[in-house]
BALOBA-1460 file (C-alpha; in Angstrom, 3 decimals):
// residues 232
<rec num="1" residu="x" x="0.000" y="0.000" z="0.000"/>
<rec num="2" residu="x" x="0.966" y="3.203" z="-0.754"/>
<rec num="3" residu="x" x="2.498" y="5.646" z="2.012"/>
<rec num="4" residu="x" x="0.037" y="8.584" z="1.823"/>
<rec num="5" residu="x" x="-3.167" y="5.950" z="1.982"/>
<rec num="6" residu="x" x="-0.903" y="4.403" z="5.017"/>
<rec num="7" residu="x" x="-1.328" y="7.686" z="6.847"/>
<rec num="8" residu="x" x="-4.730" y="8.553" z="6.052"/>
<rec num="9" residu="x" x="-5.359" y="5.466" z="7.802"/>
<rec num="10" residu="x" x="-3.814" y="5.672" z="10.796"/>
<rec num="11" residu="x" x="-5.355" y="9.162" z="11.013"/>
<rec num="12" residu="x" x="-8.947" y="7.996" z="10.267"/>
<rec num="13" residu="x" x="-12.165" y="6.714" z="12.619"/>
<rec num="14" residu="x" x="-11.559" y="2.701" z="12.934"/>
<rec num="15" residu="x" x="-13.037" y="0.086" z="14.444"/>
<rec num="16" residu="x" x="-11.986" y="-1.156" z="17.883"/>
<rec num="17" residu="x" x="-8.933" y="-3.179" z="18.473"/>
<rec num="18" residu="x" x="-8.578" y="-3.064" z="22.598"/>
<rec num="19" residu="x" x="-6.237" y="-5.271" z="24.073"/>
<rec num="20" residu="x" x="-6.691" y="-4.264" z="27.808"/>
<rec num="21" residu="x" x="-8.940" y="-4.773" z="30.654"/>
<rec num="22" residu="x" x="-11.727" y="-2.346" z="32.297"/>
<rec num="23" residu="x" x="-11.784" y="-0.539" z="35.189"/>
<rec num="24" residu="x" x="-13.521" y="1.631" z="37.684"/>
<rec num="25" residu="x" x="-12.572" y="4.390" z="34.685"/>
<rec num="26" residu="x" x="-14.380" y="2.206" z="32.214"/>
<rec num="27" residu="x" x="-17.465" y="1.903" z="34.220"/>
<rec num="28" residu="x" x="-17.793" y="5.787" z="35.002"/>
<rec num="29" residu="x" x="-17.204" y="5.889" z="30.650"/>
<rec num="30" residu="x" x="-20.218" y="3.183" z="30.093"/>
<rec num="31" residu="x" x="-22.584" y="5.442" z="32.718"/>
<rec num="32" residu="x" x="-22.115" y="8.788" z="30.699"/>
<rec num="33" residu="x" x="-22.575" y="6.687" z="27.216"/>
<rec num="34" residu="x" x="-25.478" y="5.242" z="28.614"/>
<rec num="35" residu="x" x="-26.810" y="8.791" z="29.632"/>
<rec num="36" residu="x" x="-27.067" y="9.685" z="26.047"/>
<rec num="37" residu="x" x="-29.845" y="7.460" z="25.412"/>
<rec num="38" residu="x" x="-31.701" y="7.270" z="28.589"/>
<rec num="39" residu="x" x="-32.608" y="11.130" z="27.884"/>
<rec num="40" residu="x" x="-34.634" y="10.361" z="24.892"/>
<rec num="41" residu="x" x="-37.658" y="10.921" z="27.188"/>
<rec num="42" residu="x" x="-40.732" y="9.750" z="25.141"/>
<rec num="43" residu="x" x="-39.253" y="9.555" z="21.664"/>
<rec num="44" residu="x" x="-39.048" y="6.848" z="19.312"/>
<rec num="45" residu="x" x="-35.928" y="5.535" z="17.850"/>
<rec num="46" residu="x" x="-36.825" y="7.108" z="15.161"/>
<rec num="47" residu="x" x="-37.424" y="10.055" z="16.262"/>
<rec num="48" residu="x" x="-34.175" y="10.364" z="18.367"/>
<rec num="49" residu="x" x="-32.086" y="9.259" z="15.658"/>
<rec num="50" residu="x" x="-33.604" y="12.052" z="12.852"/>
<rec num="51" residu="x" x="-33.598" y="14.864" z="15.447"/>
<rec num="52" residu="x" x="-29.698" y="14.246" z="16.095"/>
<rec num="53" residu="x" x="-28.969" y="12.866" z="12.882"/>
<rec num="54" residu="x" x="-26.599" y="15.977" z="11.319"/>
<rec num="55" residu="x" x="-27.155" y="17.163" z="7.804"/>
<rec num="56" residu="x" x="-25.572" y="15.090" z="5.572"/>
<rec num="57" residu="x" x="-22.323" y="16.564" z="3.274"/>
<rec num="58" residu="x" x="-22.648" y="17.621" z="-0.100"/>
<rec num="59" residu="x" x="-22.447" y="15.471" z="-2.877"/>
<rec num="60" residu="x" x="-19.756" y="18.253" z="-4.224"/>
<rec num="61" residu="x" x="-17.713" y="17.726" z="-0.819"/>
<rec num="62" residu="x" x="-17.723" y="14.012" z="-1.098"/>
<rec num="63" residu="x" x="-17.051" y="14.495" z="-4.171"/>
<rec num="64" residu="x" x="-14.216" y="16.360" z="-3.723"/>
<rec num="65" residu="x" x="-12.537" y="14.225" z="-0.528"/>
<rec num="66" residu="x" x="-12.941" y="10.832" z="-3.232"/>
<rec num="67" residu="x" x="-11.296" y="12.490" z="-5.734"/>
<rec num="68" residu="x" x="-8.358" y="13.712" z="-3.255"/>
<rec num="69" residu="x" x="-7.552" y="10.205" z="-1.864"/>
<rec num="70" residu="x" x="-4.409" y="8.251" z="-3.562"/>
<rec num="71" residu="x" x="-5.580" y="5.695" z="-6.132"/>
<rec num="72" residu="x" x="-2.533" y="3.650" z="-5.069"/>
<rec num="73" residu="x" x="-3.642" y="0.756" z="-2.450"/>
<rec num="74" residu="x" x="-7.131" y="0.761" z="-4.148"/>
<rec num="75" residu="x" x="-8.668" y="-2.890" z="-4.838"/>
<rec num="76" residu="x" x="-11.790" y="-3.358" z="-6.849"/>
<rec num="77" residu="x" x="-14.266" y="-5.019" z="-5.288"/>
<rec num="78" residu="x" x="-14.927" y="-9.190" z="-5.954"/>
<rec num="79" residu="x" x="-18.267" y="-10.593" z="-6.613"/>
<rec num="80" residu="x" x="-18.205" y="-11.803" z="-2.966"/>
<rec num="81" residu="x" x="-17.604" y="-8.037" z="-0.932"/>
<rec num="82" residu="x" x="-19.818" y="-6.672" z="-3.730"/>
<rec num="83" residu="x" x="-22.410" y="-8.486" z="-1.880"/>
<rec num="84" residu="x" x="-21.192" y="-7.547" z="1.545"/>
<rec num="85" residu="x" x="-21.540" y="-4.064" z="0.591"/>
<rec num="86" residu="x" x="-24.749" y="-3.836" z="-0.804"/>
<rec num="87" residu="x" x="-26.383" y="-5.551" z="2.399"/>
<rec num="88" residu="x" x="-24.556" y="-2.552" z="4.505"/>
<rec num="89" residu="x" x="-26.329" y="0.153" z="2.127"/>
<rec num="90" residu="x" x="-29.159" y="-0.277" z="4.140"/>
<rec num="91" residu="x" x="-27.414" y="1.134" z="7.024"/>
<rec num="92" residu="x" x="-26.339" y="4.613" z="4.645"/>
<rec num="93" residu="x" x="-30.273" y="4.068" z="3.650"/>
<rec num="94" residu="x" x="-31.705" y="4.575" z="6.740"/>
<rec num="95" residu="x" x="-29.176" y="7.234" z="7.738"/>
<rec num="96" residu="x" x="-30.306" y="9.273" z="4.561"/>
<rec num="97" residu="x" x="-26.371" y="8.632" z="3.421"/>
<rec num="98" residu="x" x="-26.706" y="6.459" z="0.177"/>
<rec num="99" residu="x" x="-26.451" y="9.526" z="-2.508"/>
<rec num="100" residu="x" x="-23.207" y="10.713" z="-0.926"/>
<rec num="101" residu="x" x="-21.338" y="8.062" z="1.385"/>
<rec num="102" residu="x" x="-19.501" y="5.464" z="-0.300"/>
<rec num="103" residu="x" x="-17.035" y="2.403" z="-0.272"/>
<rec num="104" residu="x" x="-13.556" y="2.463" z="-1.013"/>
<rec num="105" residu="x" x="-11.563" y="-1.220" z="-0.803"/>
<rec num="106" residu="x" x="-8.070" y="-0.336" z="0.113"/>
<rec num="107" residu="x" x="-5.039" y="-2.397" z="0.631"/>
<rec num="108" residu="x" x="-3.999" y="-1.936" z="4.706"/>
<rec num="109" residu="x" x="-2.968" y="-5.075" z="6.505"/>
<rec num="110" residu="x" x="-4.803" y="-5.363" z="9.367"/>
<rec num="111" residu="x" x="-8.678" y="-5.025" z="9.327"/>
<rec num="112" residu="x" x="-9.756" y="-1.645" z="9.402"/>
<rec num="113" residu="x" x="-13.468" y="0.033" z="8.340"/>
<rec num="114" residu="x" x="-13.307" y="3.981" z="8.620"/>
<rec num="115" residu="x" x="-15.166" y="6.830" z="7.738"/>
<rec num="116" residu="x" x="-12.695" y="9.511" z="6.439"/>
<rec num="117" residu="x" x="-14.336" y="13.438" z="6.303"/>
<rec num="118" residu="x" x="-17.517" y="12.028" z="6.731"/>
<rec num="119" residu="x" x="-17.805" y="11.215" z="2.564"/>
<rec num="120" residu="x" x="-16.715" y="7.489" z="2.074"/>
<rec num="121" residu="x" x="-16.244" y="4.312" z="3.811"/>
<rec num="122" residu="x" x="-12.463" y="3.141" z="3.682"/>
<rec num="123" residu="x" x="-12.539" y="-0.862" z="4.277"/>
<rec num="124" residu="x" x="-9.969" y="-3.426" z="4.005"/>
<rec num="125" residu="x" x="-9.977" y="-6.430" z="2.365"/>
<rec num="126" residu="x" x="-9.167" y="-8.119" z="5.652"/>
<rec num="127" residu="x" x="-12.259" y="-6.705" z="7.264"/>
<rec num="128" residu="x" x="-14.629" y="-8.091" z="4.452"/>
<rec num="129" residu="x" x="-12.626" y="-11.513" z="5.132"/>
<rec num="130" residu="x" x="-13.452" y="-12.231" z="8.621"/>
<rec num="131" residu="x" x="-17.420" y="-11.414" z="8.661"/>
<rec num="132" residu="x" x="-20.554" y="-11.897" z="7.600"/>
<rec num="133" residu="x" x="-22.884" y="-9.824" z="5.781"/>
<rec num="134" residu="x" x="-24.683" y="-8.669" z="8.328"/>
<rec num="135" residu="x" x="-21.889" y="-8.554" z="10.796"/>
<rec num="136" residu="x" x="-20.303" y="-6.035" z="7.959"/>
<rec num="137" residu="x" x="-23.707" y="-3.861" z="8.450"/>
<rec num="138" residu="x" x="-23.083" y="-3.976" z="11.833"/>
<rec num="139" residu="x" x="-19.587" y="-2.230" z="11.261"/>
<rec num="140" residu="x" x="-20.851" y="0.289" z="9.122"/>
<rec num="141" residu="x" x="-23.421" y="1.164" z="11.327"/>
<rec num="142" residu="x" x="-20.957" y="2.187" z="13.926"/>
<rec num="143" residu="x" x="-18.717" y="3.902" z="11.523"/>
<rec num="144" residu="x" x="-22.066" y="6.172" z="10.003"/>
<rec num="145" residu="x" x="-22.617" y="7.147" z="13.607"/>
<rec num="146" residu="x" x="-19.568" y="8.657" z="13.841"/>
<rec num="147" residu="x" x="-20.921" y="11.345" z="11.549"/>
<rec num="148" residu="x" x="-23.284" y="12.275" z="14.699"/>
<rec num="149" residu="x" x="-20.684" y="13.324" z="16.746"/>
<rec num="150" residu="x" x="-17.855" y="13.803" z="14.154"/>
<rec num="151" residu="x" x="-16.698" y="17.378" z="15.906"/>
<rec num="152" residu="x" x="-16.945" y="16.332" z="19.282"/>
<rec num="153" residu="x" x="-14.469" y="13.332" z="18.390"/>
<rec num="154" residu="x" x="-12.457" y="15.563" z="16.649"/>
<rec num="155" residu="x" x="-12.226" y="17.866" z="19.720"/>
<rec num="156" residu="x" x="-11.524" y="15.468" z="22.142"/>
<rec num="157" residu="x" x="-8.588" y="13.695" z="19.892"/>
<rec num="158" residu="x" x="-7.249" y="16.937" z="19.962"/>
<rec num="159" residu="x" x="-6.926" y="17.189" z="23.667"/>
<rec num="160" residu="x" x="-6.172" y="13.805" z="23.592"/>
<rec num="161" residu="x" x="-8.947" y="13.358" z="25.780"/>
<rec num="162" residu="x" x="-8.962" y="9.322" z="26.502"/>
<rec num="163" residu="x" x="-12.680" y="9.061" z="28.862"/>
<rec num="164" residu="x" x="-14.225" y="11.719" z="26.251"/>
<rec num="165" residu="x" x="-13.132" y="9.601" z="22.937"/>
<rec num="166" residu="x" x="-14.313" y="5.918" z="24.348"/>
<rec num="167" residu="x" x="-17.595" y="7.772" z="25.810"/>
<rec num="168" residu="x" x="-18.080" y="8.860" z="22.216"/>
<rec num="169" residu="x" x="-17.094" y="5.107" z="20.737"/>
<rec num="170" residu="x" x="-19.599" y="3.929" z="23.084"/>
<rec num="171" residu="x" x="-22.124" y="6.257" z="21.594"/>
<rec num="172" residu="x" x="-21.325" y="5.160" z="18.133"/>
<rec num="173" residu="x" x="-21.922" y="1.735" z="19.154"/>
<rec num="174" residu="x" x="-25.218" y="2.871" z="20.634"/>
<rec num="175" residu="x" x="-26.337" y="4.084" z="18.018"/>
<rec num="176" residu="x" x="-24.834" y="1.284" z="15.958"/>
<rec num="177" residu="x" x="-27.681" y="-1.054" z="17.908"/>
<rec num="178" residu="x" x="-30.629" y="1.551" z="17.384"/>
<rec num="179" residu="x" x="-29.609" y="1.180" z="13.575"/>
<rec num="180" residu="x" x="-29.443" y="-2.453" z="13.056"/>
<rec num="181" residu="x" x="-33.035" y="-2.585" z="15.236"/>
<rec num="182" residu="x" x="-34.692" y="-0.044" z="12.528"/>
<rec num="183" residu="x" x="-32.759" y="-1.900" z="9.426"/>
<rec num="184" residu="x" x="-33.744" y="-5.408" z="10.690"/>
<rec num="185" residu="x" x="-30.285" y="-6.899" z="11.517"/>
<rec num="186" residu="x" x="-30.208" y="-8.409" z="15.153"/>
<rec num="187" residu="x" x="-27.240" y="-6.146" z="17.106"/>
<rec num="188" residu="x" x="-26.000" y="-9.174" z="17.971"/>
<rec num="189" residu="x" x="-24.070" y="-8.770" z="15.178"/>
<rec num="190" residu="x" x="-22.106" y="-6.269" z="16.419"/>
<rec num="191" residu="x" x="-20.940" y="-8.298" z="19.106"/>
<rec num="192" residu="x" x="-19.618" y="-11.409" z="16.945"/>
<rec num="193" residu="x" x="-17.985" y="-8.402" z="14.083"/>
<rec num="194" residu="x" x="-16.402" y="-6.633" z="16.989"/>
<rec num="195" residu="x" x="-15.212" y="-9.993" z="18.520"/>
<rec num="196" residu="x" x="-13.637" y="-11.258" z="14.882"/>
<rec num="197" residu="x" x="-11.800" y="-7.607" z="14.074"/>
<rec num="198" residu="x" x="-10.235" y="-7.589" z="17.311"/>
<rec num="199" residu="x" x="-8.911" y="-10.950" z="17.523"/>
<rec num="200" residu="x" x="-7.456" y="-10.862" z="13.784"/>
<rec num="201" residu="x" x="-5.948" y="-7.441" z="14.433"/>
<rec num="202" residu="x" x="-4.587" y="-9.356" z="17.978"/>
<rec num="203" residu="x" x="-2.934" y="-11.829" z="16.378"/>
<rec num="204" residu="x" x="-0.927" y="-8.907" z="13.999"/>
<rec num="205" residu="x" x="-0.400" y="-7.288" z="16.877"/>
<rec num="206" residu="x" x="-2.630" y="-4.263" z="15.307"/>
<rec num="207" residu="x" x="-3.676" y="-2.897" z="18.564"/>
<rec num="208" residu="x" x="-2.263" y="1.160" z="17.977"/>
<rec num="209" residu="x" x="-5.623" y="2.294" z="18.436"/>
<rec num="210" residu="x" x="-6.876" y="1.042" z="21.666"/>
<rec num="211" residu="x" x="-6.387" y="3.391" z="23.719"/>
<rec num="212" residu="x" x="-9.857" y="4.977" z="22.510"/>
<rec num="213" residu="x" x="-12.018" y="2.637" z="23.361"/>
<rec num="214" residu="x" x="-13.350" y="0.807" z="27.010"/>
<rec num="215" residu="x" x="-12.336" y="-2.853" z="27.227"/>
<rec num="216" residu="x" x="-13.850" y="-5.763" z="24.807"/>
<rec num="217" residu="x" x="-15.840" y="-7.113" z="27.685"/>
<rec num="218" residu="x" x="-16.852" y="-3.916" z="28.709"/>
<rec num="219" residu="x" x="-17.688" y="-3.062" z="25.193"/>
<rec num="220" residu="x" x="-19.751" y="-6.183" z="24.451"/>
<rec num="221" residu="x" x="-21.259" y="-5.058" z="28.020"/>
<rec num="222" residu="x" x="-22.420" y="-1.492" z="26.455"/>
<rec num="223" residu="x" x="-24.036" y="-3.194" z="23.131"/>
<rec num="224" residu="x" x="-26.195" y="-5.862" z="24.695"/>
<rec num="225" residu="x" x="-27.296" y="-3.245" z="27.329"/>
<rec num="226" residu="x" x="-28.532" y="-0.643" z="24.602"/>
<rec num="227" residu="x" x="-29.538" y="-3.830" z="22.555"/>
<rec num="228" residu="x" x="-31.639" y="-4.756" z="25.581"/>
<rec num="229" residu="x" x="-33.775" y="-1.058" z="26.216"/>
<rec num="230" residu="x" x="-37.225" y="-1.198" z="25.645"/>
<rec num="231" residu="x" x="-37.220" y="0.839" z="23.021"/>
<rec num="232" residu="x" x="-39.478" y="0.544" z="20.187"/>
């Protein structure tokens, strides 16, 4: 792969690769995540998801961030994550994201899905390998939410803020669940995608990024307990 998609990488919004346990820290992170979507009061899913849902980018600006990335370290897509994709278009459906947000295959050794300026989906090949389908929904799902807080996580990389930028991975996967309930994919999904990505990226020692994110246990915790709201 080419050194300038190399960087973009390691600069971009990934999925989680933790290697470490929870703590006390971890807990007090889950209980302010959590407090983002016990204040929906009386709405729907629905409902909370449009009325925080930010407007979407311009076609011209997505547009504009494809045509800037490096075409070196670009795969086309095979027959068989042609049809992983298209099952995880549902996700950019519901998130009113299909016109403008789309997939880029690109060669990185370790597996990585990203959203990169909030315009297209960078995914490795390696991701596609290890999951389903609907596990690969699941994936997008948390990268599209992302674009709900995409300042806020900027902020609070800047700072280098580590409780502020796994409270806001926490949200993503949050919101992750309330997706996959309104597209019709169980969010256990998430669980078994998250669980396959981190223990490929274990065994090639791809763990950089963990510092942003609570523990896997404490992770899995966060999903099935937003997975488990009565929440319709």
């Amino acid at each position: 792969m080419g050194q300038r998609l190399f960087a973009l990488v390691a600069l971009l919004t990934a999925i989680a690769f933790p290697a470490w346990a929870g703590d006390q820290a971890s807990s007090a992170v889950q209980t302010l995540a959590m407090g983002y979507f016990e204040s929906h009061g009386n709405n729907s899913i629905d409902e909370f998801l449009t009325q925080t849902r930010p407007e979407p980018p311009s076609r011209a600006h997505c547009d504009a961030v494809i045509a800037s990335l490096p075409k070196d370290g670009e795969f086309e897509p095979r027959p068989d994550e042609i049809a992983k994709i298209a099952a995880a278009r549902r996700v950019l459906q519901y998130h009113q994201r299909s016109a403008v947000v789309g997939f880029k295959i690109i060669d990185v050794g370790h597996a990585f899905v990203g959203l990169h300026a909030r315009s297209v989906l960078l995914v490795s090949r390696y991701a596609l390998s290890q999951v389903s389908s609907e596990e690969f929904a699941a994936l997008v799902a948390h990268e599209i939410a992302h674009d709900y807080m995409w300042e806020e996580y900027r902020r609070a990389m800047e700072r280098k803020d580590k409780k502020k930028t796994q409270e806001l991975e926490l949200r993503c996967d949050g919101i992750a669940v309330l997706t996959l309930r309104r597209v019709g994919i169980d969010p256990e999904n998430l669980v078994s995608a998250v669980h396959r990505v981190t223990r490929f990226n274990q065994l090639r020692e791809a763990v950089e990024s963990s510092e942003r994110y609570v523990s896997l246990k404490d992770r899995v915790r966060f999903i099935r307990a937003i997975a488990g709201l009565p929440w319709n």
